[in-house]
N, CA and C of each residue as an Amber inpcrd file, in Angstrom:
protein
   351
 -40.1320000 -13.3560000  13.8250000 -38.8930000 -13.5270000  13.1240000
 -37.9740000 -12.3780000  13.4970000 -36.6030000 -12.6240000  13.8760000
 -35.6840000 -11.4890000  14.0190000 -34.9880000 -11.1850000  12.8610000
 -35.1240000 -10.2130000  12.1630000 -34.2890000  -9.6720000  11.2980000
 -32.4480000  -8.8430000  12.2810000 -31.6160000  -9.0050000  12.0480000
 -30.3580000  -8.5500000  13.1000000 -29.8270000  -8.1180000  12.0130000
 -28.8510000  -6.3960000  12.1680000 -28.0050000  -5.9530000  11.4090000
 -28.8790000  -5.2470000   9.9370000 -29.8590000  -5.3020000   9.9420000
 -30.4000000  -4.5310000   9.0550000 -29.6390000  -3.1190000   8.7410000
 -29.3110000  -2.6070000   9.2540000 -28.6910000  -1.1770000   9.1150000
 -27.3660000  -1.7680000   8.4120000 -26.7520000  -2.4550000   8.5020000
 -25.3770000  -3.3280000   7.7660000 -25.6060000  -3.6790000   6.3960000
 -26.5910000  -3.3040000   5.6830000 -26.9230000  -3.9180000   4.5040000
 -27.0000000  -2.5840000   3.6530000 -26.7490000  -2.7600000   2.0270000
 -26.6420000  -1.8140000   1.0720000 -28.3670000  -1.5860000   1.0610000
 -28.5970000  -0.2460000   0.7490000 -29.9690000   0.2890000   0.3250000
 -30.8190000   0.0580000   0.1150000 -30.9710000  -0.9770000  -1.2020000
 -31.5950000  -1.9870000  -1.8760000 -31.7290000  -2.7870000  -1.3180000
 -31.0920000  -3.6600000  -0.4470000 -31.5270000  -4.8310000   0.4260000
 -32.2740000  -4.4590000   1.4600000 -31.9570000  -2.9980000   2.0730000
 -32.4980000  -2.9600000   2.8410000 -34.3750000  -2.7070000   2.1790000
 -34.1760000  -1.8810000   1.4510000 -36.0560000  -1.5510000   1.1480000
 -36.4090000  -2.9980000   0.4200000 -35.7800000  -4.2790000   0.1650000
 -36.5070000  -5.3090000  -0.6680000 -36.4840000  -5.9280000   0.8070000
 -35.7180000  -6.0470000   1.8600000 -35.8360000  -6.7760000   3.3430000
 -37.3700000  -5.8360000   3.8420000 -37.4790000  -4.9710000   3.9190000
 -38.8340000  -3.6400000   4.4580000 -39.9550000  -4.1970000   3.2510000
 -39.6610000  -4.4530000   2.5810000 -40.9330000  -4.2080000   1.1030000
 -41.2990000  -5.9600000   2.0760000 -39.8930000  -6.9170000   1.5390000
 -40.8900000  -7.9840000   2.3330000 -41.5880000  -8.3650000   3.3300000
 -41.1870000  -7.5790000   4.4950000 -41.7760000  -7.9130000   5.9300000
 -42.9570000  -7.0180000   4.8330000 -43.4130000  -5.8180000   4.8410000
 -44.6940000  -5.3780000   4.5500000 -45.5440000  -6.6700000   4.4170000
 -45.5330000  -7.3350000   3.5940000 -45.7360000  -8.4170000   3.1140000
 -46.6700000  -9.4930000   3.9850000 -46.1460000  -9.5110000   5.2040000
 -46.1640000 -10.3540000   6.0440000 -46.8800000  -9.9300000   7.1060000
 -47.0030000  -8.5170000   7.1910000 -47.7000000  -7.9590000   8.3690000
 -49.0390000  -8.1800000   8.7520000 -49.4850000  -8.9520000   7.3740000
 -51.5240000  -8.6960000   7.7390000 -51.2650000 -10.5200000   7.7300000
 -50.4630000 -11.2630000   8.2520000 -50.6400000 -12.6100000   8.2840000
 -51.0900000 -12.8930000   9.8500000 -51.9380000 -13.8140000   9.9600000
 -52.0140000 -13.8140000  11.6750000 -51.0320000 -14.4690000  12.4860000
 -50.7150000 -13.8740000  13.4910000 -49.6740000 -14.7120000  14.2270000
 -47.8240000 -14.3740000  13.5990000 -47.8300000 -13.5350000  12.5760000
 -46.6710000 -13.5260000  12.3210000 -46.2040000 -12.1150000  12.5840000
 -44.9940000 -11.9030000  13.5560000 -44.0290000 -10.8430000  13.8380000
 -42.9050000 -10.6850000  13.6950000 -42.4280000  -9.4930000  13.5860000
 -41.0960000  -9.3050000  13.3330000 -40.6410000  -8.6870000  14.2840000
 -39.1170000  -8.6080000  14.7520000 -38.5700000  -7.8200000  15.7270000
 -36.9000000  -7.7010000  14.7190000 -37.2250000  -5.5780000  14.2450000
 -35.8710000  -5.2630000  13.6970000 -34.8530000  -5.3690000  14.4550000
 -33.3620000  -5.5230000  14.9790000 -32.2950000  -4.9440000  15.4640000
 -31.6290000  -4.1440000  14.1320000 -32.2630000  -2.8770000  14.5270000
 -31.6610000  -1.7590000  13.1710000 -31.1210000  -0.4310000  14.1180000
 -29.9270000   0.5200000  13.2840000 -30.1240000   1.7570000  13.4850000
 -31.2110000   2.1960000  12.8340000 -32.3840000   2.8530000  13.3550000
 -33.2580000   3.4430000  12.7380000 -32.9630000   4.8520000  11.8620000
 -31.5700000   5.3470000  12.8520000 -31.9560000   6.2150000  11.5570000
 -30.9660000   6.1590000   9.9950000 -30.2200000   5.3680000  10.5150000
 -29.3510000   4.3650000   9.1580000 -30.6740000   3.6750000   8.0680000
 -31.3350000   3.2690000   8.5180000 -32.1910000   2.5240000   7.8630000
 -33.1370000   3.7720000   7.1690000 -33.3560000   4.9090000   7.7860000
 -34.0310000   6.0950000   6.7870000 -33.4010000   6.7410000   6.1250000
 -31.8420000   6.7430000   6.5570000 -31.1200000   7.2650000   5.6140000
 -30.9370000   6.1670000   4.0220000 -30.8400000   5.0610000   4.3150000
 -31.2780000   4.0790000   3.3330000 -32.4770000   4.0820000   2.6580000
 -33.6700000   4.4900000   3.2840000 -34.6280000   4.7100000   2.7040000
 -34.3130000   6.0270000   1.7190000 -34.0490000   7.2880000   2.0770000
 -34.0280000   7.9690000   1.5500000 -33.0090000   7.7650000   0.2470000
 -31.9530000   7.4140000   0.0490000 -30.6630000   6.6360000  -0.7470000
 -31.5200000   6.4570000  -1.6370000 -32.4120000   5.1020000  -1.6830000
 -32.9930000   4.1180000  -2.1690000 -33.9850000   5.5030000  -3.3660000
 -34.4380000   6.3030000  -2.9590000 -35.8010000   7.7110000  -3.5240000
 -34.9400000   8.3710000  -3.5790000 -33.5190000   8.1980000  -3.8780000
 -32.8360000   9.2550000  -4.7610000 -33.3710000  10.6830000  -4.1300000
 -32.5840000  10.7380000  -2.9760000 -32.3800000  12.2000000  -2.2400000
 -32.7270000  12.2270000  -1.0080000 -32.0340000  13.3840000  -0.1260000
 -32.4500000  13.2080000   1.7070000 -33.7070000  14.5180000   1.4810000
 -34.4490000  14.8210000   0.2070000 -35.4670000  15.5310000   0.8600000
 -36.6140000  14.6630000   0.9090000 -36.2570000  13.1960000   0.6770000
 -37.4760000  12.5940000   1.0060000 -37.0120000  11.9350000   2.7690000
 -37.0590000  12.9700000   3.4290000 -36.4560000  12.1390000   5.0330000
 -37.9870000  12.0100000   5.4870000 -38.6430000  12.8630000   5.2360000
 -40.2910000  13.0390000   5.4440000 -40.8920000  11.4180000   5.3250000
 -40.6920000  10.9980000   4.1840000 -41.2890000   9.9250000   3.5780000
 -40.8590000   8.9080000   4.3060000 -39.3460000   8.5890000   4.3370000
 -38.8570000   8.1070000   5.3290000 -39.4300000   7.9100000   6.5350000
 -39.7380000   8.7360000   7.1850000 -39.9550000   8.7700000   8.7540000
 -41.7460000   8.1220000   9.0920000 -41.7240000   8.4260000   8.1290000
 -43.6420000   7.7390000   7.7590000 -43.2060000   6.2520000   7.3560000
 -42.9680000   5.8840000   6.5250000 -42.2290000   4.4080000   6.6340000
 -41.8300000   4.2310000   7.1720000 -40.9790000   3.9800000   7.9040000
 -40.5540000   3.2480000   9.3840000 -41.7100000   3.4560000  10.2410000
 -42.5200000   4.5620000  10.5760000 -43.5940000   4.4770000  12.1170000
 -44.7520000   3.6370000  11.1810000 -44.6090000   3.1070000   9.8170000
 -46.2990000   2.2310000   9.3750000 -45.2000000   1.2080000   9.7270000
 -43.9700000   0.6390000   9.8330000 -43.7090000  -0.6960000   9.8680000
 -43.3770000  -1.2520000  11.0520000 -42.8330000  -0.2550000  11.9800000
 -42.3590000  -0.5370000  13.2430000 -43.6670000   0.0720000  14.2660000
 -44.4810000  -0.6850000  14.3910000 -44.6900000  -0.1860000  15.7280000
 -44.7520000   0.0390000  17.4240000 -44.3570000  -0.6390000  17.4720000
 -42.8340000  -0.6290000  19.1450000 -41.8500000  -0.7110000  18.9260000
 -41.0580000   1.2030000  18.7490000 -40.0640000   1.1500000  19.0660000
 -39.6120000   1.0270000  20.0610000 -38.2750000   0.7280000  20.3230000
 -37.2690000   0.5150000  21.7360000 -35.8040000   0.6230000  21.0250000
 -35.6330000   2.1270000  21.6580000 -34.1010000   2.1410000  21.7430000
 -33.3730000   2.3190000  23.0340000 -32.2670000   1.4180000  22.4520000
 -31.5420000   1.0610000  24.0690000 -30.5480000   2.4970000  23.5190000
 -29.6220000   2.6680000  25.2310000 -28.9680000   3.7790000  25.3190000
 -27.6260000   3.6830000  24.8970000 -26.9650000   3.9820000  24.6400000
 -25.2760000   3.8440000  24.1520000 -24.5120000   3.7860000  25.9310000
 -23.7070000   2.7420000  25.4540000 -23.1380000   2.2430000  26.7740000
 -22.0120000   3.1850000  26.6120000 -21.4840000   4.0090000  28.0620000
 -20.4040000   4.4500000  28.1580000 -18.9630000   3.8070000  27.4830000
 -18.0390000   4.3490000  27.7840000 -16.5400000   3.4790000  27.2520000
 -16.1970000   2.6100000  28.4960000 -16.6110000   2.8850000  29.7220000
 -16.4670000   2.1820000  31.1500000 -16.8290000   1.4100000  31.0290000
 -18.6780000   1.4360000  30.8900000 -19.7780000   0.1690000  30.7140000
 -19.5680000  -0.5960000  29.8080000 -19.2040000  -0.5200000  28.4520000
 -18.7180000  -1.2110000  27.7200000 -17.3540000  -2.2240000  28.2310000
 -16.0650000  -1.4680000  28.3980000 -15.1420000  -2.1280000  29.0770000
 -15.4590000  -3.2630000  30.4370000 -16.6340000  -3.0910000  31.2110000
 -17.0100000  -3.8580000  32.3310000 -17.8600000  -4.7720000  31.6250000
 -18.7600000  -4.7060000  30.6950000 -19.6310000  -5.3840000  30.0390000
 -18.3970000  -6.8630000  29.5620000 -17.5450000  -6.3100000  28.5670000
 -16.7000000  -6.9070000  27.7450000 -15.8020000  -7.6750000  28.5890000
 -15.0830000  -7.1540000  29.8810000 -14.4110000  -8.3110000  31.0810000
 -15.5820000  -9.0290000  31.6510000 -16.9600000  -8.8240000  31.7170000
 -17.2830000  -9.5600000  32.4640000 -18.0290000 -10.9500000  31.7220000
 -18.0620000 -10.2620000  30.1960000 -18.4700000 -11.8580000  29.4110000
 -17.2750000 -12.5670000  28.9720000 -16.0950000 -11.9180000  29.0620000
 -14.7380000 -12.6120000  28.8030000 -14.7100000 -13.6040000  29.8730000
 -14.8550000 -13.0720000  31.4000000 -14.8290000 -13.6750000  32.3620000
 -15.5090000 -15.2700000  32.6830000 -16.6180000 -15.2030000  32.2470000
 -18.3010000 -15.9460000  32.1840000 -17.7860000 -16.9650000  30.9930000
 -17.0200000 -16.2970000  29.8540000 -16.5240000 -17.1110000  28.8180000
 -16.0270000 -18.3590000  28.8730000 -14.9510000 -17.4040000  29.6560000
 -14.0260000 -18.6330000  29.7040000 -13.7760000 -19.4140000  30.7170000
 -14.7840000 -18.7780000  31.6440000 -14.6900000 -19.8720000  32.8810000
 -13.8810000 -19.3510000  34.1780000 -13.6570000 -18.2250000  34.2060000
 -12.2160000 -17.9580000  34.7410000 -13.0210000 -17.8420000  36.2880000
 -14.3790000 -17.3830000  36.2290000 -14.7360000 -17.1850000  37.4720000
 -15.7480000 -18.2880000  37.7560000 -15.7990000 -18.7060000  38.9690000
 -16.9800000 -19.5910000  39.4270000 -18.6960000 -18.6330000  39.7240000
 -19.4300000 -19.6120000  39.4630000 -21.0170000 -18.7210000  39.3200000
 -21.2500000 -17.8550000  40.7230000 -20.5230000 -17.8610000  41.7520000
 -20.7850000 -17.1810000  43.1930000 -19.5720000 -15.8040000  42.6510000
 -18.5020000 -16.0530000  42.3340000 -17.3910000 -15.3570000  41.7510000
 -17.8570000 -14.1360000  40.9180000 -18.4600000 -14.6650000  39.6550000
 -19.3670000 -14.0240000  38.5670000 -20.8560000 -13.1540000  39.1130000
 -21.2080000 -13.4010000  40.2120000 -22.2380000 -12.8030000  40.1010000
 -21.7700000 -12.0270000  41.2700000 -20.9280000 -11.7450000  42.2080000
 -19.9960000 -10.9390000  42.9050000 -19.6210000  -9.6950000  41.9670000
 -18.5640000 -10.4180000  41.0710000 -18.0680000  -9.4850000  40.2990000
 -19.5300000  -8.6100000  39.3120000 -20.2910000  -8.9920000  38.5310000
 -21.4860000  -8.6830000  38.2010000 -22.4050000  -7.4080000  39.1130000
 -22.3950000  -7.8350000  40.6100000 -23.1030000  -6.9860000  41.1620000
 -22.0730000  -5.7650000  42.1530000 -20.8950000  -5.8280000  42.2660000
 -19.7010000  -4.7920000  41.9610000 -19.6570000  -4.1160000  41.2390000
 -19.7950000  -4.1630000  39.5340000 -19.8780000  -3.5620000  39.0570000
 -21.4620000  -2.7890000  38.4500000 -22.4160000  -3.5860000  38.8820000
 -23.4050000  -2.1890000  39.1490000 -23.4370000  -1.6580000  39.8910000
 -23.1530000  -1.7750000  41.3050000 -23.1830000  -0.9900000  42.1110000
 -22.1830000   0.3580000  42.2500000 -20.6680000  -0.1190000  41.8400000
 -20.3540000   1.4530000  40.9630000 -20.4940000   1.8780000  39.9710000
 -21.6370000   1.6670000  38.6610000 -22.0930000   2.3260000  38.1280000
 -23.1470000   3.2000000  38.4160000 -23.5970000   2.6470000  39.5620000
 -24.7250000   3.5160000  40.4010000 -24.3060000   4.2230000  41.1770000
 -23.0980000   3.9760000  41.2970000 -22.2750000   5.0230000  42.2120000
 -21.6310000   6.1090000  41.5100000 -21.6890000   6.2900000  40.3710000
 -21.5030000   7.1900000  39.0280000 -19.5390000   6.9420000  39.0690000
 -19.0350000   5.5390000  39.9010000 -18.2560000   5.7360000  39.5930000
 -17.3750000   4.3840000  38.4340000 -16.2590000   4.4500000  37.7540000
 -16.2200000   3.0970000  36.7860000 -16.3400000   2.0200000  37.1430000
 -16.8780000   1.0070000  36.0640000 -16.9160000  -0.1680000  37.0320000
 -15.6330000  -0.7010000  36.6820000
């Protein structure tokens, strides 16, 4: 099951959304995959226990519930901007699939070139 935007939610939703997956973890065959800020979500934890000197407690809850993390990297303001023309592009049609994957592999190749795409 994907939970998405968890970090977007008030305190309380978030530890009754966490309390329920707990829930679910010793079922066979059933997984979850968060899309959370993790550390939004401990700062919520902590919210929730009334104070940030429980960040401790926090950080132990999240590693018993998550165990493969994966955080992706923050996209530059470039990569973002090339990301964002090139699904505008794909969107709306503007380019043909030989067109799109031209433009697509242009712009990794000057990101590998450390220069904008």
């Amino acid at each position: 099951m994907l939970v998405d935007d968890l970090d977007r939610c008030l305190p309380a939703t978030i530890m009754a959304t966490l309390e329920a997956i707990k829930l679910f973890l010793a079922v066979p065959g059933m997984s979850f995959v968060l899309a959370a800020d993790e550390d939004l979500i401990r700062e919520a934890i902590g919210m929730h226990l009334q104070g940030a000197g429980r960040s401790g407690f926090a950080k132990l809850y999240t590693e018993e519930i998550i165990q493969i993390p994966v955080s992706l990297p923050m996209l530059s303001v470039e990569q973002a901007e090339a990301y964002i023309a090139l699904l505008l592009c794909s969107g709306a049609g503007q380019l043909n699939t030989h067109a799109l994957d031209t433009a697509i592999d242009t712009a990794r190749q000057r990101r590998l070139e450390g220069r904008a795409p």
